[in-house]
Structures are given as C-alpha cells and as structure tokens.
C-alpha positions in Angstrom: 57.0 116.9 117.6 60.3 115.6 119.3 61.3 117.0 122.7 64.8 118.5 122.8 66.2 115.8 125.1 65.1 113.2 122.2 66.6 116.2 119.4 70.0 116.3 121.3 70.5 112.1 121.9 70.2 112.1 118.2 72.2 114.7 117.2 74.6 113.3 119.5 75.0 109.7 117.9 74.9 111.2 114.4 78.0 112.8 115.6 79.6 109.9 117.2 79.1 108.2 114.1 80.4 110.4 111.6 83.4 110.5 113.8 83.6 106.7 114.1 83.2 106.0 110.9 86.2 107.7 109.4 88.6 106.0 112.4 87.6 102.7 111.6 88.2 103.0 108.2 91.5 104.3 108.4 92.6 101.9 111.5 90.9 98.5 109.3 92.8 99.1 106.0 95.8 97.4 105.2 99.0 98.1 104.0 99.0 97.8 100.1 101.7 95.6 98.9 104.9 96.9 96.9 104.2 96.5 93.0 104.3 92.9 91.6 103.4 89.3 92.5 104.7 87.0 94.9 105.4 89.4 97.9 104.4 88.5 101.5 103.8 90.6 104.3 106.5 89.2 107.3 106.0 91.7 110.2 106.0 95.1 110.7 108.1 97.5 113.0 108.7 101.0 113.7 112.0 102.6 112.1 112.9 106.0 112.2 113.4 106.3 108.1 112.4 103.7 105.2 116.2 103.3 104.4 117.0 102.0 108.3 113.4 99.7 107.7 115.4 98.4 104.2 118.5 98.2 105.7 117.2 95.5 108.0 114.9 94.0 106.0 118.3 93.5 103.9 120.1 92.2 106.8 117.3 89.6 107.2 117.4 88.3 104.2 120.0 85.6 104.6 118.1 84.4 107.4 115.5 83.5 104.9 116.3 81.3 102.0 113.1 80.9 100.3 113.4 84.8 99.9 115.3 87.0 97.4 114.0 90.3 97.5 112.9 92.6 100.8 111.6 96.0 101.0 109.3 98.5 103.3 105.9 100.3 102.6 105.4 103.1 105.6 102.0 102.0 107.0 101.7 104.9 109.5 99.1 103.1 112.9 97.4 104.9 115.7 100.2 106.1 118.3 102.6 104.6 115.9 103.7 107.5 113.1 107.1 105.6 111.9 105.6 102.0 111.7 106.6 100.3 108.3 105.3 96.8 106.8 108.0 94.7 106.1 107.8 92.6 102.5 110.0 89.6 101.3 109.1 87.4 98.0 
C-alpha cells in the first residue's frame, strides 16, 4: 500500500497535467485560414474590431503588389483578447 505523501505527489501531477494539457493545446493551435486557396498568413496585430483589422489590411494592400485580396480571422492569444491574423492572397 502507498503512503499518503506518495498518494498526494500523484494526485498532484495528475492535476497539473490535466490542467496543462488543455493550455497547450489551445496556445499551439493555429489560426485556420479564411475559406479558399492561395491565402498567406502576413502578420498579426491587435485591433479593437475586425472591421478596423480590414480596414488596414485594405490600406496595406497597395503596398503589396503580388496581393489582391486581404482580410482578418480573430485569433484571440493569451493576454491578447483582440489579436487578429492578418491574410493577403
């Protein structure tokens, strides 16, 4: 039989795991890209609404000529709520 000072040190990193687990996952996984082919994740930012993360993107695209259509997906990081993906193809 297990002492309780064994008993506790397990129970302990079962519950650091099940906590870690979830964060990583969620912190690891990528923005998905908008629908179709071609698009190319260019940078990322934090706006305070989609349409002011469009609205730049928009103003940026003249300054990229092999480019013709920008958008945002919200991509919400750690300490970061209002952090959008920025995508031109």
């Amino acid at each position: 039989m297990r002492s309780w000072r064994t008993r506790i040190a397990l129970a302990v990193a079962a519950g650091a795991a099940a906590v870690a687990v979830p964060l990583t996952a969620t912190t690891a996984s990528a923005a998905t890209p908008p629908p179709g082919d071609g698009w190319q994740e260019v940078g990322g930012e934090s706006y305070n609404s989609w349409q002011a993360c469009y609205d730049q993107m928009q103003s940026d695209l003249p300054l990229n000529p092999q480019y013709h259509e920008a958008t945002c997906t919200s991509n919400p990081q750690p300490g970061l709520p209002n952090f959008y993906s920025e995508w031109m193809r």
